[in-house]
N, C-alpha and C positions, 0 to 999 in steps of 0.2 A: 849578380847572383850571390858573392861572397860579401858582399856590404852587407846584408841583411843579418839577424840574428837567425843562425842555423837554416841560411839562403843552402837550397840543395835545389833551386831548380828556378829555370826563368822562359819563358815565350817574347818571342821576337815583336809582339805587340807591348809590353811592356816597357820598351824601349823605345818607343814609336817606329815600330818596321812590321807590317803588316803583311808579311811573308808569314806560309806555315811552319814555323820552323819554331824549335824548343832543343832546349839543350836542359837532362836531368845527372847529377851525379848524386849518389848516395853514398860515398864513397867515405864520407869525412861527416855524416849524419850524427845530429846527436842522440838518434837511435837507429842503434846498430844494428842492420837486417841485412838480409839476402840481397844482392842486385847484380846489374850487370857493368857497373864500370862507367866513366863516363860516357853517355848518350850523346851525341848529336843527331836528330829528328825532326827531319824535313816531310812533311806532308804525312805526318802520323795518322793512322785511322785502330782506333781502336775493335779487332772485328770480333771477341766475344769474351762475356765477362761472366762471372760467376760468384757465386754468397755477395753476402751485404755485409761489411762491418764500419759500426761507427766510430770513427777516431775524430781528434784535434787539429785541425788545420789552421793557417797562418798564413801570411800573402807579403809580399814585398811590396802589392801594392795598396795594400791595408792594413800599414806597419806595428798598428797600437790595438790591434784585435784579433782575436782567435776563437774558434765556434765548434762546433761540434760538427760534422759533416759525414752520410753515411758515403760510403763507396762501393766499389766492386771489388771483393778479396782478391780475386786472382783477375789476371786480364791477359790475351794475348793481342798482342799490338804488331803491326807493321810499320814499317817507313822506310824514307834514302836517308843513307848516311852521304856526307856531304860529296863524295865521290860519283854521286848518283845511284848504288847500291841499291835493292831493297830487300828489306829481313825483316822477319818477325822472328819476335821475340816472347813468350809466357813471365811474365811480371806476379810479384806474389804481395802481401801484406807492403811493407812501407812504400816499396820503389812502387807498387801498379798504382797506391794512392796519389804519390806523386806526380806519375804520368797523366794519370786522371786531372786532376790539378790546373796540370799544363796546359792540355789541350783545351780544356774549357775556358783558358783564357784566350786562344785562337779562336772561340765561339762566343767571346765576348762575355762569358760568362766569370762571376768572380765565386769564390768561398760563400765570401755573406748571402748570393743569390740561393743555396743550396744549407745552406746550415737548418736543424731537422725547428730551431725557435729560438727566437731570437734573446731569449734568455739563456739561451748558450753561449752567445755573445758575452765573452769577460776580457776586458784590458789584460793586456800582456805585461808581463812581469818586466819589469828594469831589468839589465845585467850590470 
């Protein structure tokens, strides 16, 4: 997750482990929003979402591109934390994107599936 440029979030398919499980921190973002701290998020379901905004996404595993992608403003989410716990949570602007994010690569889903045209699609900048 921290290998990537401004990696704030990873899914355990990414890694080849096809467990539902995601780990999001927002914690050290290079945009600084509201959140909740590091996440660990085993069998997430997101159960209701609200407004539309479109922002900028980026993938760890589609290192050299980034697109325009709408989401859900606010979202409240459930899951186990790794102790078996479960909690919902209300997510706002950056962190519920992220979550959003995550899970959809648990559904095999990437950014670029979702991005609003592919002329959103621009090469990511060098650091």
């Amino acid at each position: 997750m921290r290998a990537g440029i401004g990696g704030i979030g990873i899914a355990a398919p990414q890694i080849g482990d096809n467990r539902r499980f995601i780990i999001v921190d927002c914690r050290e973002s290079l945009r600084p929003c509201k959140h909740h701290g590091l996440l660990y998020m085993a069998n997430p379901a997101i159960e209701s979402g609200s407004g539309e905004k479109l922002g900028r996404e980026g993938c760890l595993s589609v290192p050299d591109w980034v697109g325009m992608v709408p989401r859900a403003a606010k979202i409240t989410v459930s899951y186990h934390d790794p102790q078996g716990i479960r909690h919902k949570i209300t997510a706002s602007g950056f962190e519920a994107r992220v979550i959003q994010h995550e899970i959809d690569h648990l559904d095999g889903i990437l950014f670029i599936d979702r991005v609003v045209s592919s002329k959103s699609l621009v090469r990511r900048l060098s650091t």
